[in-house]
TIMI-770443 format. One line per 2 residues: number of its first residue (from 1); for each residue x, y, z of C-alpha. Coordinates in steps of 0.25 Angstrom, whole numbers, plus 5000, padded with zeros to 4 digits. Example, Ala and Ser with C-alpha at 12.3 -4.5 7.8 and 13.67 -1.06 7.14 Angstrom:
1) 5049/4982/5031; 5055/4996/5029
END
This chain:
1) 5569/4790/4904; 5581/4793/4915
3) 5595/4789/4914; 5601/4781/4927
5) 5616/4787/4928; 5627/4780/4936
7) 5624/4768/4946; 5616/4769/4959
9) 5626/4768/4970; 5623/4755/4977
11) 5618/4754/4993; 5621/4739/4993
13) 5637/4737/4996; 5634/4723/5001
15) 5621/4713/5003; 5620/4702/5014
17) 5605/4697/5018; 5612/4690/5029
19) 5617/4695/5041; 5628/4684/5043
21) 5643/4689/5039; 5645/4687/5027
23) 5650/4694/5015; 5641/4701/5005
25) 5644/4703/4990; 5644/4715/4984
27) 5632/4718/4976; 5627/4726/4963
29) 5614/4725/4958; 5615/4729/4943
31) 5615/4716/4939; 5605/4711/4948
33) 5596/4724/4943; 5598/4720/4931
35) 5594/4705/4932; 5581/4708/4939
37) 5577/4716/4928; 5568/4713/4916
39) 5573/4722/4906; 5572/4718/4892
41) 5585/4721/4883; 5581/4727/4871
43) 5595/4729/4865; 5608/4739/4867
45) 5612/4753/4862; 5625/4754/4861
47) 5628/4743/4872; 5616/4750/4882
49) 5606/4740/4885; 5590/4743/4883
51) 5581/4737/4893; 5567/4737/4894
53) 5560/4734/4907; 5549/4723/4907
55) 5541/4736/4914; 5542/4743/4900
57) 5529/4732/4895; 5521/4739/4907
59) 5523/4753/4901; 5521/4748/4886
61) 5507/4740/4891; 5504/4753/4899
63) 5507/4765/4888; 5500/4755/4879
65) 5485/4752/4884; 5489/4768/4888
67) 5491/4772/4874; 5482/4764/4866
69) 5469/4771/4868; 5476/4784/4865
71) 5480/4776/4851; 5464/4772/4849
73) 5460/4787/4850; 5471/4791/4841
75) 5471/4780/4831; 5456/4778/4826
77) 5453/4763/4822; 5466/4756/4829
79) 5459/4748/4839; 5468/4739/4847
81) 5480/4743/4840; 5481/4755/4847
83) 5489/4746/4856; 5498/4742/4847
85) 5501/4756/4845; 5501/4760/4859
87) 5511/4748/4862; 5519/4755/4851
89) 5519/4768/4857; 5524/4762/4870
91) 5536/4757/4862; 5539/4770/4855
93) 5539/4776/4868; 5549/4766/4873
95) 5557/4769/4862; 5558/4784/4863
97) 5562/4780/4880; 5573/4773/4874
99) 5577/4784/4866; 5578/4793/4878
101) 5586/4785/4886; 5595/4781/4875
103) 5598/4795/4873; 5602/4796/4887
105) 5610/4784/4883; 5619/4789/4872
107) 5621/4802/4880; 5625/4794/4892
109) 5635/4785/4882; 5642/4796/4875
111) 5646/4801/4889; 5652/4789/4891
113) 5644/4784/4901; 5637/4770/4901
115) 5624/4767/4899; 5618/4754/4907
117) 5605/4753/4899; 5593/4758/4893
119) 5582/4753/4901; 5567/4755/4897
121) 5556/4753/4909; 5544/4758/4913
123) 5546/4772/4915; 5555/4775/4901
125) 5568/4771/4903; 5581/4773/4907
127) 5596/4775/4905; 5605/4767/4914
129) 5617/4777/4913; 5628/4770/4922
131) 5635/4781/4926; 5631/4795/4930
133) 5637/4808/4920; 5650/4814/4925
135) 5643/4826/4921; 5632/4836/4921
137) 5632/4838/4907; 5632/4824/4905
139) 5620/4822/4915; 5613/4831/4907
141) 5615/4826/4893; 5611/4812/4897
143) 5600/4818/4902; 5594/4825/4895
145) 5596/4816/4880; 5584/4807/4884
147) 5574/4820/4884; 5580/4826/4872
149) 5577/4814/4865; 5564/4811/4869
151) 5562/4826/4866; 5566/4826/4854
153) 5558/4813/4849; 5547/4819/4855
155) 5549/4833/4846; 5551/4823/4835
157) 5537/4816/4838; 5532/4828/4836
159) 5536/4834/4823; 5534/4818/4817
161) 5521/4818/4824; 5513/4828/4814
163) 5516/4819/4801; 5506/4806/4807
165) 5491/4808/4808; 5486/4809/4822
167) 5479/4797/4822; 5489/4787/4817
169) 5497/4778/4824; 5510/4784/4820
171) 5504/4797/4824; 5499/4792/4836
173) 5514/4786/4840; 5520/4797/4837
175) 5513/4807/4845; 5514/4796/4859
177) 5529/4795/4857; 5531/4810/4853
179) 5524/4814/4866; 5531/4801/4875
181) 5545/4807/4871; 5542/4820/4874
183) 5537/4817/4888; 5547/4808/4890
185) 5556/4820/4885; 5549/4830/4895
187) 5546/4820/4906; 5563/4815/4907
189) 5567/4829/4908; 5558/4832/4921
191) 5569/4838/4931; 5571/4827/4941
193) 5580/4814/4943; 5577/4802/4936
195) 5572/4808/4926; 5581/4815/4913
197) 5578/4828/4917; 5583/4825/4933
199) 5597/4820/4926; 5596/4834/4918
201) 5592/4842/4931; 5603/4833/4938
203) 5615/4837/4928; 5611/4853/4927
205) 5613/4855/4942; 5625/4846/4941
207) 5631/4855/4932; 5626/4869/4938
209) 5630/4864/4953; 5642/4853/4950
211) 5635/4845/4961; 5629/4832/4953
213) 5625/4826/4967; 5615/4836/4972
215) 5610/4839/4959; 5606/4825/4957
217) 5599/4825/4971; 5591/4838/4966
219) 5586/4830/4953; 5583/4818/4962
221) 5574/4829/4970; 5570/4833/4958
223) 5565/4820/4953; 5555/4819/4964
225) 5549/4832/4963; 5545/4828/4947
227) 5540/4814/4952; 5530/4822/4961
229) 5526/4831/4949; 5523/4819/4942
231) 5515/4811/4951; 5507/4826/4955
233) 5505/4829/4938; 5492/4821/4936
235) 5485/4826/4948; 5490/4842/4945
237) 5486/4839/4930; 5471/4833/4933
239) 5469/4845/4945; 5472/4853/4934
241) 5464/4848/4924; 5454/4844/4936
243) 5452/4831/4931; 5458/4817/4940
245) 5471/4811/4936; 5471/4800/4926
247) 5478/4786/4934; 5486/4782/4922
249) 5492/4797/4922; 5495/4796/4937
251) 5500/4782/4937; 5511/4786/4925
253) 5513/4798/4935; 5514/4790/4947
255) 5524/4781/4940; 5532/4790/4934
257) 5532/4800/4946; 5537/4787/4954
259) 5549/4783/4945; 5554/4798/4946
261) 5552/4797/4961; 5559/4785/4962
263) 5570/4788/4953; 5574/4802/4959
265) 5574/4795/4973; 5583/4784/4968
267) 5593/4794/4961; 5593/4802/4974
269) 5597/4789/4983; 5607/4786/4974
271) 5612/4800/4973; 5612/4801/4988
273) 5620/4788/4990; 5630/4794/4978
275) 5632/4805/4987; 5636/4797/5000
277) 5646/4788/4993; 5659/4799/4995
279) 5655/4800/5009; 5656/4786/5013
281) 5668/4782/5020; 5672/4770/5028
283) 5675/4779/5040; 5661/4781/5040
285) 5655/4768/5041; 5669/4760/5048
287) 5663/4753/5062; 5674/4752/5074
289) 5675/4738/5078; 5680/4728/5088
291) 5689/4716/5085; 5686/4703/5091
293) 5690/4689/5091; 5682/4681/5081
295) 5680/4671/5094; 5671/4683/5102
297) 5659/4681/5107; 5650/4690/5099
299) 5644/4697/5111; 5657/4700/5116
301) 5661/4705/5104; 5649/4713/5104
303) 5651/4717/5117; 5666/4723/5111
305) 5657/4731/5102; 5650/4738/5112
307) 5662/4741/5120; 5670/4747/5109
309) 5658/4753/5102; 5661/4746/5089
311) 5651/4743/5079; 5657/4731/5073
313) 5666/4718/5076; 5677/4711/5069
315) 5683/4699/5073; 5698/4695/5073
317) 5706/4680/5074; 5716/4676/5083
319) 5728/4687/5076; 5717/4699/5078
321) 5714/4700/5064; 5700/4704/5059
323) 5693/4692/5054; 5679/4696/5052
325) 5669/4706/5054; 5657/4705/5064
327) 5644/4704/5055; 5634/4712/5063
329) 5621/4706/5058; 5627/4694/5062
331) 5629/4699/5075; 5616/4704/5074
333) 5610/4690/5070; 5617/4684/5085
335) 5607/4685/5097; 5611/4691/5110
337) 5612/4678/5117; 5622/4673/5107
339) 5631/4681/5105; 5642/4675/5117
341) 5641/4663/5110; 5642/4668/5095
343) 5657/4673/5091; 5661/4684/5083
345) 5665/4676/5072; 5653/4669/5067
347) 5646/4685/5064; 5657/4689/5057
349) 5662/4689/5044; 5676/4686/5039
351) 5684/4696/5033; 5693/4697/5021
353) 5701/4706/5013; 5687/4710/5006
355) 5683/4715/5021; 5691/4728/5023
357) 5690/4740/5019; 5699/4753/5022
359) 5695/4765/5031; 5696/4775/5020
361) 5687/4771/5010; 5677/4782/5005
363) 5666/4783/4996; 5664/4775/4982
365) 5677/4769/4985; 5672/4763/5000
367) 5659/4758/4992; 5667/4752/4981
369) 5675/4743/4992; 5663/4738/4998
371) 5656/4734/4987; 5668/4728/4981
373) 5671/4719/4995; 5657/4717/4997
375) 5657/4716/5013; 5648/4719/5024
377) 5659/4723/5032; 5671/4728/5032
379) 5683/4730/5040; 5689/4745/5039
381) 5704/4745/5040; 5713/4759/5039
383) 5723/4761/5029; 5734/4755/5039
385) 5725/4741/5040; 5719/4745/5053
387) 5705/4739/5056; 5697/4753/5058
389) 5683/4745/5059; 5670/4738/5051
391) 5662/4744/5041; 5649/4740/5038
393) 5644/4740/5023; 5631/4742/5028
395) 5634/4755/5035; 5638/4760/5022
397) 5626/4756/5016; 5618/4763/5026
399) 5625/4775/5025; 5622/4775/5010
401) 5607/4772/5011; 5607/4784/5019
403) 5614/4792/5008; 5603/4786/4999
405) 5592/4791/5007; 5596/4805/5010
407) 5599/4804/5022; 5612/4807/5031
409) 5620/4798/5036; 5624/4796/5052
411) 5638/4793/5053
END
């Protein structure tokens, strides 16, 4: 019952688990995501996978024993099939889900924009939009087809619903899923991030301020405040009525109120960490360094370090050109003692053509060359070949993990 647009910028630009030099290989979990995941393919529209999470069973098992009883008082003389038809109910329910988010879909496609998949799970579903609109106008119209449909099934239910008797099971179907879609409906337009009506509050700041950044930041904010309504609606409800809670309506709350929590929060990272790509720059993060003989003693080379007030070390051979760069967790991994007796060589890691990177990389475009290089290091040159200094993938990750949590950054 949301729609993911464009792809979460990613903290990892390398992984190592050892300390050791060594290159690293660069890494994207999609399909790693996607491996570990249980979904069931239920088919394709239009070349748009439909996945139902193994965690759907839970909610059909739950709405079912909720449901059942409800069937019994409505249905005189069905006994155990009440299950049957509340089992059924819990597909139809799916099934008007679907609709919803294959209405985002369509919308989505006829802007030309991808769609990764449909994906059904325990909260409704979602649309895995791949990229986000060029445009508050096509924000909007994604949006906001899910909860016209739903709607519109729902106002639909309604005028079908007087033609069955009450007490039938058609009748009683039909009033549970006239009532689901319109919640659904109404619920998915609740102004706040993840949710539809986040993306819909999202793309009419957009196009009144022209500032898509900040107005996905106030619909993240947004987000949060509704998942605080939710989780605070029973209790205000039973003051009200002065009676207590009941735990099955706080628990749906609590869960609910949490995936809109979490969600707001993540999209707020994300957009955050978005914000901070332009401003990276190699200047930024470059480490002067010392050159040394790959024959040094580390601790005299450490010693250079201190001297110089560098922050990193490459080696060279007998012809003074570079040959690797220090690894300091290796040098970390070195006691004290050891260091006279331990050379520069055997903590560092050899480099290549794949192991430089020039000065004026900014942005996107610096990301793209570490990812696609796949170091842990690098050595910076200027556009003349000079060597300028070291830069430390893991620098750059910091500063963007910083990004992601709101806070600034130290240069």
């Amino acid at each position: 019952m949301v729609h993911r647009s464009g792809k979460a910028p990613s903290l990892s630009l390398v992984t190592s688990d050892q300390p050791a030099p060594s290159d690293s290989t660069d890494v994207d979990n999609s399909d790693k995501t996607q491996n570990r995941d249980r979904s069931i393919r239920l088919g394709s529209i239009q070349g748009v996978p439909v996945l139902l999470s193994g965690s759907w069973f839970i909610v059909a098992a739950l709405i079912t024993v909720t449901f059942a009883p409800v069937v019994q008082d409505r249905v005189p003389g069905i006994g155990g099939w009440a299950y049957a038809v509340a089992f059924i109910f819990a597909l139809l329910l799916y099934v008007s889900v679907f609709i919803h988010e294959l209405s985002h879909t369509l919308v989505a496609r006829s802007f030309g924009i991808p769609v990764l998949g449909i994906r059904l799970n325990i909260f409704g579903g979602l649309s895995e939009i791949a990229e986000a609109p060029a445009t508050a106008w096509r924000e909007f119209a994604i949006s906001v087809a899910g909860p016209a449909v739903s709607l519109a099934l729902g106002v639909a239910g309604l005028g079908l619903e007087r033609t069955f008797s009450p007490t039938g099971i058609v009748g009683v179907l039909l009033l549970q899923v006239t009532v689901a879609n319109l919640f659904v409906g109404f619920f998915n337009l609740l102004p706040g991030l993840p949710l539809d009506g986040g993306h819909v509050i999202r793309a009419v700041l957009w196009g009144i301020t022209g500032n898509a950044h900040r107005s996905t930041i106030v619909a993240c904010w947004a987000g949060r405040v509704v998942s605080l309504i939710i989780i605070a609606l029973p209790f205000g409800l039973a003051s009200l009525s002065g009676n207590n809670p009941s735990i099955l309506t706080v628990v749906w709350c609590a869960l609910i109120a949490g995936f809109v929590w979490t969600g707001s929060s993540a999209t707020l990272a994300q957009e955050r960490l978005r914000a901070a790509i332009p401003t990276l720059s190699v200047s930024d993060f470059v480490r002067p360094c010392v050159s040394v003989q790959a024959d040094t003693p580390l601790a005299v080379a450490m010693n250079q370090v201190f001297v110089a007030n560098a922050r990193s070390i490459v080696t060279t051979d007998s012809a003074g050109e570079v040959v690797g760069i220090v690894n300091e967790q290796a040098v970390a991994a070195v006691p004290i003692e050891r260091r006279p007796w331990v050379d520069v060589a055997s903590v560092a890691r050899r480099v290549d053509d794949q192991s430089v990177i020039g000065y004026d990389l900014v942005g996107e475009v610096l990301l793209t060359e570490l990812r696609a290089k796949a170091k842990q290091d690098f050595l910076v040159r200027d556009s003349t070949g000079q060597l300028v200094g070291v830069l430390v993938v893991a620098d750059v990750e910091s500063r963007l993990e910083t990004a992601r949590k709101g806070r600034k950054a130290r240069h």
